[in-house]
C-alpha positions as MATLAB code, in Angstrom:
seq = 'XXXXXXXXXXXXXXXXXXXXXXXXXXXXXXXXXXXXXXXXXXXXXXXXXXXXXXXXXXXXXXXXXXXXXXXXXXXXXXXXXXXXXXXXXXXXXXXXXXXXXXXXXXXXXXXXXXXXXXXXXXXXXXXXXXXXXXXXXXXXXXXXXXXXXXXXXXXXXXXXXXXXXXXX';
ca = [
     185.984  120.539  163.430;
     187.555  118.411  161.181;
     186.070  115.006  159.525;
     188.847  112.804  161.665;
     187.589  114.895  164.370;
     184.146  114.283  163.662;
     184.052  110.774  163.499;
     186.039  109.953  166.534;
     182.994  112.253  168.057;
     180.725  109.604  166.920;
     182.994  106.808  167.464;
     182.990  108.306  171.364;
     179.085  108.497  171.062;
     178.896  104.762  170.298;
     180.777  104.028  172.844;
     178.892  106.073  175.422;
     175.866  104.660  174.420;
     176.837  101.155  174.297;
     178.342  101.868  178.279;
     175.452  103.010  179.301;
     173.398   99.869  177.826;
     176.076   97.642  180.213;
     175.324  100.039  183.026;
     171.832   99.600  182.504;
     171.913   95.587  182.283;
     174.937   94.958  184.763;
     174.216   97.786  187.370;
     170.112   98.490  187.305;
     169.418   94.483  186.041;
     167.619   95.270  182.858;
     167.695   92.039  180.995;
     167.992   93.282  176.918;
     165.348   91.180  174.810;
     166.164   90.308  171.675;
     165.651   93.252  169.709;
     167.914   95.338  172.094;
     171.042   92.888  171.518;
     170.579   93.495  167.410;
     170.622   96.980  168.276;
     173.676   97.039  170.137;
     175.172   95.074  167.564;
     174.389   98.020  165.125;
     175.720  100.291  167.484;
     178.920   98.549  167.578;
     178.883   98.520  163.297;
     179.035  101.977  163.110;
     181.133  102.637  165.812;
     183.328  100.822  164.609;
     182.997  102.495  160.865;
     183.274  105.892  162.651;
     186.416  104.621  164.625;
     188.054  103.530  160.920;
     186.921  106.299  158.845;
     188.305  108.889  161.936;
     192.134  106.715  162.013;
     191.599  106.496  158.469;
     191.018  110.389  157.499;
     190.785  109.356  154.059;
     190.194  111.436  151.064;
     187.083  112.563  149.273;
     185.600  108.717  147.922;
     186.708  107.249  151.018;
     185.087  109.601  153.294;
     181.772  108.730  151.093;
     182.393  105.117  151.397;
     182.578  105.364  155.564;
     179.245  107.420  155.360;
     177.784  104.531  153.407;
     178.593  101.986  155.671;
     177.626  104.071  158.895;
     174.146  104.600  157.074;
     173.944  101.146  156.035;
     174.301   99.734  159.497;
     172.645  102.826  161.011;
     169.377  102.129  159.020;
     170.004   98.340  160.387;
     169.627   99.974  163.718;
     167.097  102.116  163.093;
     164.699   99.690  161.584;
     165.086   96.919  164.529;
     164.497   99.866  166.559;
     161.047  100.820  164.956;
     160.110   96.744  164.735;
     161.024   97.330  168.772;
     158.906  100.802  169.202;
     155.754   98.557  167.105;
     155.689   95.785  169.113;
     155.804   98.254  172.115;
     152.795   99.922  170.720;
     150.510   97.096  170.086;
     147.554   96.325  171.832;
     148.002   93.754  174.899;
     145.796   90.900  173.250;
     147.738   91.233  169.854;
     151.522   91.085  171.397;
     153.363   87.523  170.870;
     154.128   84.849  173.019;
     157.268   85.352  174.749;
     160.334   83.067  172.661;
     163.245   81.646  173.990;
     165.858   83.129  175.117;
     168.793   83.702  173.033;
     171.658   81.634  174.582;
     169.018   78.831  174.091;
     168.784   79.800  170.240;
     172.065   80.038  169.718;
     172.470   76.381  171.194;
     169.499   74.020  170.017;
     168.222   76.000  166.572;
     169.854   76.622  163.032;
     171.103   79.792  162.283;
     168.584   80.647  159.890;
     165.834   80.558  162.552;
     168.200   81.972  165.220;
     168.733   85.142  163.212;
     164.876   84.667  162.566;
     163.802   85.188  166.140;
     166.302   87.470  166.883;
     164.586   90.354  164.350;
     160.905   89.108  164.287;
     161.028   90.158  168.575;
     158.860   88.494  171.303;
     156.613   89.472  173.569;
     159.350   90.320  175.817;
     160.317   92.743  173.363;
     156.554   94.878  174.400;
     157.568   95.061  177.289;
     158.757   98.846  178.272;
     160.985   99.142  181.187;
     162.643  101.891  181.027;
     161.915  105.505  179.940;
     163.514  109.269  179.837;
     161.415  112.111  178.708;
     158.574  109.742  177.936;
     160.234  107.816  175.192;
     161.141  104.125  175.866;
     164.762  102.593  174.852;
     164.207  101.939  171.533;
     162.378  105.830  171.096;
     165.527  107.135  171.872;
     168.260  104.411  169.874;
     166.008  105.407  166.812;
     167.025  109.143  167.713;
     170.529  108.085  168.240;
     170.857  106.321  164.367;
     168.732  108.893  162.804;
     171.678  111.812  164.216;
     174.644  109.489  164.088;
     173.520  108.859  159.856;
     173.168  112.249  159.841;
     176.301  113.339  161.568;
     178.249  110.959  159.103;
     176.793  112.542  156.050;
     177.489  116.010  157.335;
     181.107  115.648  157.759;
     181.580  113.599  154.753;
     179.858  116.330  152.028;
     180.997  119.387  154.392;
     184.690  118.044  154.063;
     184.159  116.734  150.730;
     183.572  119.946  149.060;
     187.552  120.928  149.982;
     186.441  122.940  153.810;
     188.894  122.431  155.816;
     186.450  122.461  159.077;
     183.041  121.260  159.229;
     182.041  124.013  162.081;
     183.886  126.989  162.760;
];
């Protein structure tokens, strides 16, 4: 496979996943909570680095740069998705007070504090609605950055060291 290949691949994996969190709120009703909406956010970051970096096919330092940036966001991701799995896992008595909603942030606070909220999570944010396999939403976005970083890396160094596919 070759890197333009593989990073349309995970440009086409972003985009599944971000479907599937529309499904999810437009079909089944599953309001996202703060936390989830920064994570789609992410999702759409490095997406949208894999969707460059694959039209792009650039050479050897660009292909680094686009792995940068999909970590960068990635770890983004990946830590508002661990914030999201600790809140999950507290106990009931220590989970905060449910905040406002964001269309009401967005409206009546500063951005500072609206950005604030949006990564501290509420206790809507504990709340675990859905599950596959036994690991909640936020379980499984973590697994999502953690093999979309790594994917990126691969087919950078693999096609950086002058192979001409990444798997044969």
């Amino acid at each position: 496979m070759t890197f333009r290949n593989a990073y349309l691949l995970g440009f086409f994996i972003c985009a599944g996943l971000l479907a599937y969190a529309y499904y999810l709120e437009h079909v089944q009703y599953l309001d996202p909570c703060p936390l989830c909406m920064v994570q789609r956010l992410a999702f759409y970051l490095v997406g949208a680095f894999f969707l460059l970096g694959g039209l792009h096919d650039p050479g050897r330092t660009g292909r680094r740069i686009y792995a940068v940036l999909i970590i960068g966001t990635g770890m983004l991701g990946a830590a508002t998705a661990g914030r999201h799995l600790w809140l999950q896992n507290l106990p009931p008595d220590q989970v905060p007070d449910c905040g406002p909603g964001l269309e009401y942030m967005i409206q009546h606070l500063p951005l500072r504090e609206t950005l604030q909220g949006l990564l501290h999570g509420s206790g809507e944010c504990a709340r675990i609605d859905w599950s596959f396999l036994g690991l909640s939403m936020p379980a499984w976005t973590l697994v999502w950055y953690l093999s979309l970083m790594a994917w990126a890396v691969l087919a950078a160094l693999r096609h950086s060291r002058g192979e001409r596919r990444i798997f044969r």
